[in-house]
C-alpha positions in Angstrom: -95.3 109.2 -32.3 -92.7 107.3 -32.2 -88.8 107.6 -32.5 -85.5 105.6 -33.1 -83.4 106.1 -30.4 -79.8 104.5 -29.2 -77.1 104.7 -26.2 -73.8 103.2 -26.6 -71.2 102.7 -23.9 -67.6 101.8 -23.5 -64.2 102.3 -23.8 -61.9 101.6 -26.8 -59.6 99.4 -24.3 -62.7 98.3 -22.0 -64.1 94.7 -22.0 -66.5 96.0 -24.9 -69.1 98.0 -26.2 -72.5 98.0 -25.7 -75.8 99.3 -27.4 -79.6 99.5 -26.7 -81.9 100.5 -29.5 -85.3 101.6 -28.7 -88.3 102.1 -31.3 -87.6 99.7 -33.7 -91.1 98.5 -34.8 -92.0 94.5 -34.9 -91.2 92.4 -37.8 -87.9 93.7 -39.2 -85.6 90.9 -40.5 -82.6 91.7 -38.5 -79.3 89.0 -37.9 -76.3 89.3 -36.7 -75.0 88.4 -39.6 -76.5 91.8 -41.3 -74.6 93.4 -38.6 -71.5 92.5 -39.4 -71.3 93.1 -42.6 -71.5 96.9 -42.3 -68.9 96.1 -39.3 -66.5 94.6 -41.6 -66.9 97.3 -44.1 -66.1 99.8 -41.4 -62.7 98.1 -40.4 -61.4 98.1 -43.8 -60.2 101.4 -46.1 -56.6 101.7 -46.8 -54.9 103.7 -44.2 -56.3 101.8 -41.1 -53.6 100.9 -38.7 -53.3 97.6 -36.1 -56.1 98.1 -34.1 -58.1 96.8 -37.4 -55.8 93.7 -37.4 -56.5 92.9 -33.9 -60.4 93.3 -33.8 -62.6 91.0 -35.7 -65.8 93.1 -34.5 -69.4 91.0 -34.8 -72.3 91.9 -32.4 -74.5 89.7 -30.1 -77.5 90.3 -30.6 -78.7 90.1 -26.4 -82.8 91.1 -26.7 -85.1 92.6 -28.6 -84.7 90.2 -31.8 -86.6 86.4 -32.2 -86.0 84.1 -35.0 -84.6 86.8 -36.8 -87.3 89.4 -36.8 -87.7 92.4 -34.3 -90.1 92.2 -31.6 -91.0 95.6 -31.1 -88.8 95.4 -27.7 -85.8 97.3 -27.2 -82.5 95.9 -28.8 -79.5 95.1 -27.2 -76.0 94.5 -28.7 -72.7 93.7 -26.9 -69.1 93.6 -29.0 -66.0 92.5 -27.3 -63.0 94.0 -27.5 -60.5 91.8 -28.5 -57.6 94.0 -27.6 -58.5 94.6 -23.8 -57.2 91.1 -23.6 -53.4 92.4 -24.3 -50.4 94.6 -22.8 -51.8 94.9 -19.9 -55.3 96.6 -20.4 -57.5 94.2 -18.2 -55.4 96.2 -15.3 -55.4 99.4 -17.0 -58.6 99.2 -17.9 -60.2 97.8 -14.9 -63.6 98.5 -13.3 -62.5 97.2 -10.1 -59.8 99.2 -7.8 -56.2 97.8 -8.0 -53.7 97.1 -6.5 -50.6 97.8 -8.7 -50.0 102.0 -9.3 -50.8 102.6 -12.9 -49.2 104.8 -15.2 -51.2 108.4 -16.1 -51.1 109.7 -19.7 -50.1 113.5 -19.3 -48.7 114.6 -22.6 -51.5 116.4 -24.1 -52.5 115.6 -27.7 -53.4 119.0 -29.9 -56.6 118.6 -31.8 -58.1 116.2 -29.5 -60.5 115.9 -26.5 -57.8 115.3 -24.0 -57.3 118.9 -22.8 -60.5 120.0 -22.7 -61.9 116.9 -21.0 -59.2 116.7 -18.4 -60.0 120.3 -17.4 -64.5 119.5 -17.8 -64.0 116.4 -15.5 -61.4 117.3 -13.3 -59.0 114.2 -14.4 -55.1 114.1 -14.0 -54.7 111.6 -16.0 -55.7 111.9 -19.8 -57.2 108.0 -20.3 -60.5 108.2 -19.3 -61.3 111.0 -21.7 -59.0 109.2 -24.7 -60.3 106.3 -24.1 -64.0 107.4 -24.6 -63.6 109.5 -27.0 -61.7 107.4 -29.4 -63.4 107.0 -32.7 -63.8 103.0 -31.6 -67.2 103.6 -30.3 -68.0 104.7 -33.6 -68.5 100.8 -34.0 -71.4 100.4 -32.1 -72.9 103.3 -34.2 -72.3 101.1 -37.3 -73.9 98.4 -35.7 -77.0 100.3 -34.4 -76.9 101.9 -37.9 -77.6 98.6 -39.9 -80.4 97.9 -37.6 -81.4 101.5 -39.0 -80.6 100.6 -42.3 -82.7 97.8 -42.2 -85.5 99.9 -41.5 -85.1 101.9 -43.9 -84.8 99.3 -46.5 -88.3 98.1 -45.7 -89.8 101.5 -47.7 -86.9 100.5 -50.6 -84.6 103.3 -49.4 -80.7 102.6 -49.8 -78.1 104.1 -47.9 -74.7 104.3 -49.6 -71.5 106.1 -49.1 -68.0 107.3 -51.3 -64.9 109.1 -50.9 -64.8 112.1 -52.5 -60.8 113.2 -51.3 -58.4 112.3 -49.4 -55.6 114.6 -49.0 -55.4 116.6 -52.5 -56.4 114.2 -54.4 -60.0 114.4 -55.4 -62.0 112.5 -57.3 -64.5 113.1 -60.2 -68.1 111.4 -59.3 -69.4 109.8 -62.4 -72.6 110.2 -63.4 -73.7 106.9 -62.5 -71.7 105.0 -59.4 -71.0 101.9 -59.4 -71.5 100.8 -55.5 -70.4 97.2 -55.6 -66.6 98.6 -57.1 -67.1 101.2 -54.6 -66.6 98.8 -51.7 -64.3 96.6 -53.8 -61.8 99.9 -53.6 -59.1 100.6 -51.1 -60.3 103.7 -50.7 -63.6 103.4 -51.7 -63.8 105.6 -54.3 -66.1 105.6 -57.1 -63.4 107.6 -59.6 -61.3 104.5 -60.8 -58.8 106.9 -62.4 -57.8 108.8 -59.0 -57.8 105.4 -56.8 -54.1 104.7 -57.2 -53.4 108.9 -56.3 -55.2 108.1 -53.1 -53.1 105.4 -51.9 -50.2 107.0 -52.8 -51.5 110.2 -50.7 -51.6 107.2 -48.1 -48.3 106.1 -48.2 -46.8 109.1 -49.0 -48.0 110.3 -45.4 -47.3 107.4 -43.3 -43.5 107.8 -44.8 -44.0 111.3 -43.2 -45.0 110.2 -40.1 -48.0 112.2 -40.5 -51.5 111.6 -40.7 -54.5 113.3 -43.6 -57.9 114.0 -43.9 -60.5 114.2 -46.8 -64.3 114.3 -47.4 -66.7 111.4 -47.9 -70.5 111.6 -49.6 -73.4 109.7 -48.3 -76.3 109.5 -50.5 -79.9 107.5 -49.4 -82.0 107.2 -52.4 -85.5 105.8 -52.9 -86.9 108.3 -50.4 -90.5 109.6 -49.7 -91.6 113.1 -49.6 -91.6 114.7 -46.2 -89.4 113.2 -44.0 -88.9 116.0 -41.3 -90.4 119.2 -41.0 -90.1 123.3 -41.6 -92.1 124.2 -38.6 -89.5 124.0 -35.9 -86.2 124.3 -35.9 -84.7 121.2 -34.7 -87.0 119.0 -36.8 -85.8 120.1 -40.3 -83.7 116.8 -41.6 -81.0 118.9 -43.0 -80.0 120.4 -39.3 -80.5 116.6 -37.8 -78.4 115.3 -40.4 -75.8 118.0 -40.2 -75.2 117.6 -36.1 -75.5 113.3 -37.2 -72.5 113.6 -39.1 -70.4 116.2 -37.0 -70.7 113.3 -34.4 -68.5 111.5 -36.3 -65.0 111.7 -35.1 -62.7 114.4 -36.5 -65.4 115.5 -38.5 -65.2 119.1 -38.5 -67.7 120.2 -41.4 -70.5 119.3 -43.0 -71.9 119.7 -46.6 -75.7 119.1 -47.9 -76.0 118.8 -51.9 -74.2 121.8 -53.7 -74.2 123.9 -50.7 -70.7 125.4 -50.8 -70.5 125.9 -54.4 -73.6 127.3 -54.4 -72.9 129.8 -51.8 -71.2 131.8 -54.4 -73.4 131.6 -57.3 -76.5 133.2 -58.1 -79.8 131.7 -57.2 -81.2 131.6 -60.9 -78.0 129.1 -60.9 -78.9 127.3 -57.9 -82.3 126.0 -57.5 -83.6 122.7 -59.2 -86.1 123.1 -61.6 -89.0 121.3 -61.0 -90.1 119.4 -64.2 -93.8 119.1 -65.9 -95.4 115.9 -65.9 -94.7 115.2 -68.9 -91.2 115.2 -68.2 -91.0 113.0 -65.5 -89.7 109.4 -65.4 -89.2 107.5 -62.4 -92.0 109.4 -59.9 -94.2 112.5 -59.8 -92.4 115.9 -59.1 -89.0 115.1 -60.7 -86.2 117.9 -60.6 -83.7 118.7 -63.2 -81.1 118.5 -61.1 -80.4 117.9 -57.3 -77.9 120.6 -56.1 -80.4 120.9 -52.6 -79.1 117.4 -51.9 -82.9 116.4 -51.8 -83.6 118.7 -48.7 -85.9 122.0 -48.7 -87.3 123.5 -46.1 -86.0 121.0 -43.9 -87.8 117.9 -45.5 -87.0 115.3 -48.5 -88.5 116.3 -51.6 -88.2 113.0 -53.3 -84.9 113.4 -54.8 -81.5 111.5 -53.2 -80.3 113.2 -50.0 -76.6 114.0 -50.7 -74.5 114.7 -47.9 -70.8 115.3 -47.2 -68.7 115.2 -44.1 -65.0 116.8 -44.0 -62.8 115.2 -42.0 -59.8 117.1 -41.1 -56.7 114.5 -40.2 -56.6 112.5 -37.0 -55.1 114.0 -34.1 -53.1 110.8 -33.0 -50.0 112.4 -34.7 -46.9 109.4 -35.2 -44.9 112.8 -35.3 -45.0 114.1 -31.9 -46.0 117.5 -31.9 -45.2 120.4 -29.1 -47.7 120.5 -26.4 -48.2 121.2 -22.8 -47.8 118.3 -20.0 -51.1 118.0 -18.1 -49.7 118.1 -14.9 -46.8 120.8 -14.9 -47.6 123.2 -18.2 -44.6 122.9 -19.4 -43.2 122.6 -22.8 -43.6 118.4 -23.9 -44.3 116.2 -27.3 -47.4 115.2 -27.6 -48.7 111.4 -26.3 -48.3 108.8 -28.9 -49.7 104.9 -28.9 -50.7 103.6 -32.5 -53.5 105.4 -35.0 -54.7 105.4 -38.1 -53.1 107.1 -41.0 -56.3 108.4 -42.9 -59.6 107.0 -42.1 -61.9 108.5 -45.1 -62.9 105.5 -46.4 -64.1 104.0 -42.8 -65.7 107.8 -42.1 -68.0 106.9 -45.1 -69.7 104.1 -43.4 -69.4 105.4 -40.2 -71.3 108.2 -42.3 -73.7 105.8 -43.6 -74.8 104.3 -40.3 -75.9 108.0 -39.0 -77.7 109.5 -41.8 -79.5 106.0 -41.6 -80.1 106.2 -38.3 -81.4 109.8 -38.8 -83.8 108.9 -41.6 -85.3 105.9 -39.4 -86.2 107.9 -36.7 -87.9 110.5 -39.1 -90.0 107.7 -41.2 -91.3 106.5 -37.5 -91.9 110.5 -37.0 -93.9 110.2 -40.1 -95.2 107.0 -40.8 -94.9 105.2 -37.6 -96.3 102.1 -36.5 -95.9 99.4 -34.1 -95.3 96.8 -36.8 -93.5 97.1 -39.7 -96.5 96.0 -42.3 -98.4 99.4 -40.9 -95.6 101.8 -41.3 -95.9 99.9 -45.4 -99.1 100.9 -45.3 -99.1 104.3 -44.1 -96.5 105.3 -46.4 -98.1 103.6 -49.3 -101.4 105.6 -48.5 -99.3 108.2 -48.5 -97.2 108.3 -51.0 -100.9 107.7 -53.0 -101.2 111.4 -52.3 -98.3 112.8 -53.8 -98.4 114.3 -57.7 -100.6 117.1 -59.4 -104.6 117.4 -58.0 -106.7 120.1 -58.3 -107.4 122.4 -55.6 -109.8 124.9 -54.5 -109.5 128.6 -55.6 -108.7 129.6 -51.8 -107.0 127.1 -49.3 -107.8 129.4 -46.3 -111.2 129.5 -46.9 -114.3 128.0 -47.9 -114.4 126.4 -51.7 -116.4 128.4 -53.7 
């Protein structure tokens, strides 16, 4: 069996970031060129601060890739960072020991990892721990993610995202999205009518000195059935996709299909009815609705899996907030160098690039292959199986 896995490593300030990607199967059309485009989308979203100004990210493609296709071997990326280049980071930042005393970051930021990483790793100085931990590494996800993606694509699966809030302004999903005005958005929202309320929400917080959150959706369409499993916990998708997007940075909930609303309803309210065949359109075992978000039991059932992350706002406050010096405990503002001012619309392909990732790993689980023509096949054959067939009287037992 096999399985998609990734590391990434690096520092936002460091020379770079890195990736390796193992499992991808032979013969998957992969550039760098398809990399950067998801890339590119994740820099932009109204809201984004300098950083995004500075950075122009594109990944080398370093192994694993020939003439374009996978070879089966695993893949390496490597993506510069422009900005180690500036004020001082190359000595900051250093791998080597220097010379020169450098200053320590010891005003504590609420909400983020610098507290509770100081005290894990024994640090008296808050930079290694904000410097990982910063949501840039979530660039090398994006970039392992399109390699997912284009895995994915292979069994006609898409993987698309959309803002669904930011702040208190919340949009209305039509019916039908329209992806390409989507990513033509701002804030990549598929509610025209609420766009312009978003940015203002933007602005309106920036003049604050202040920073908001919001919730994105990620849909992936075009899927088969039974991707992931009920038998054991930890390989039902719905768990794997919910601890995928809780990776995400500032991420702090996480939503599949009509889950919250239908915590308070009743279950005649809540379950999608499955239609006869008759009634079905576009593939066998069609629902009436999709408020499971396409997951039971922990496995697709053929409809869109629908997921949402919550992302409260970033803990890089431009308003310093009261807080605790590292060293002394006693009574400071909190540490302050330049952030974002809402980063929903970047979250959703951030978002993107893990379900993705998730759902590559479980096709391999399910229809793996060393090359991508056999995992084709053995989802075709598959896939062959699915829809109405008569059974025998007892399926423990002998057919009578």
């Amino acid at each position: 069996m096999s399985h998609f896995r990734f590391l990434t490593a690096g520092e936002s300030h460091g020379k770079g970031l890195v990736a390796v990607v193992e499992g991808v199967p032979a013969g998957i059309p992969i550039t760098e060129d398809l990399i950067a485009a998801d890339l590119s989308r994740r820099q932009g979203g109204y809201g984004r601060g300098k950083r995004q100004q500075i950075e122009q990210d594109r990944a080398e493609i370093i192994s694993g890739v020939r003439h374009g296709l996978s070879i089966g071997s695993p893949i390496a990326l490597s993506m510069p960072n422009r900005d180690h280049e500036n004020a001082n980071w190359r000595v900051r930042m250093a791998t080597e020991p220097v010379d020169e005393e450098v200053e320590r970051v010891t005003l504590l930021r609420p909400g983020h990892a610098d507290l509770a990483g100081t005290q894990k790793y024994g640090f008296d100085d808050v930079r290694p721990i904000l410097e990982r931990s910063s949501a840039r590494e979530t660039a090398a996800r994006v970039a392992v993610g399109a390699i997912a993606r284009a895995l994915a694509a292979q069994l006609g699966i898409e993987v698309r995202s959309h803002t669904i809030a930011i702040g208190s302004v919340r949009a209305t999903v039509p019916e039908r999205i329209d992806w390409a005005a989507v990513d033509a958005s701002p804030v990549r929202v598929a509610d025209r009518a609420v766009e312009q309320a978003m940015v203002d929400e933007v602005d309106r917080t920036k003049e604050a000195l202040d920073t908001v959150g919001g919730v994105f959706e990620v849909r992936a369409s075009g899927l088969p059935f039974g991707l992931g499993s009920h038998v054991h916990w930890d390989r039902k998708l719905d768990g794997r996709l919910g601890q995928a997007i809780l990776s995400i940075n500032a991420v702090k909930a996480v939503e599949v299909g009509d889950g919250i609303a239908g915590a308070s309803l009743p279950g005649s309210e809540v379950q999608d009815v499955i239609l006869p065949v008759d009634a079905w359109e576009r593939r066998p075992w069609e629902r009436a609705t999709n408020r499971a978000g396409g997951l039971e039991g922990g496995m697709t059932n053929g409809e869109d899996v629908v997921v949402r992350g919550f992302i409260k706002p970033i803990s890089t406050v431009p308003r310093r907030l009261p807080t605790a010096d590292l060293l002394t405990g006693e009574e400071t503002t909190s540490f302050y160098e330049r952030s974002d001012v809402a980063v929903v619309p970047a979250a959703g392909v951030i978002g993107e690039a893990m379900v993705a990732i998730v759902l590559a790993d479980a096709i391999l689980e399910k229809f793996g292959g060393d090359h991508v023509d056999e995992i084709r096949r053995n989802c075709a054959a598959f896939m062959a199986t699915v829809g109405p067939s008569e059974r025998p009287r007892s399926m423990g037992g002998r057919a009578e």
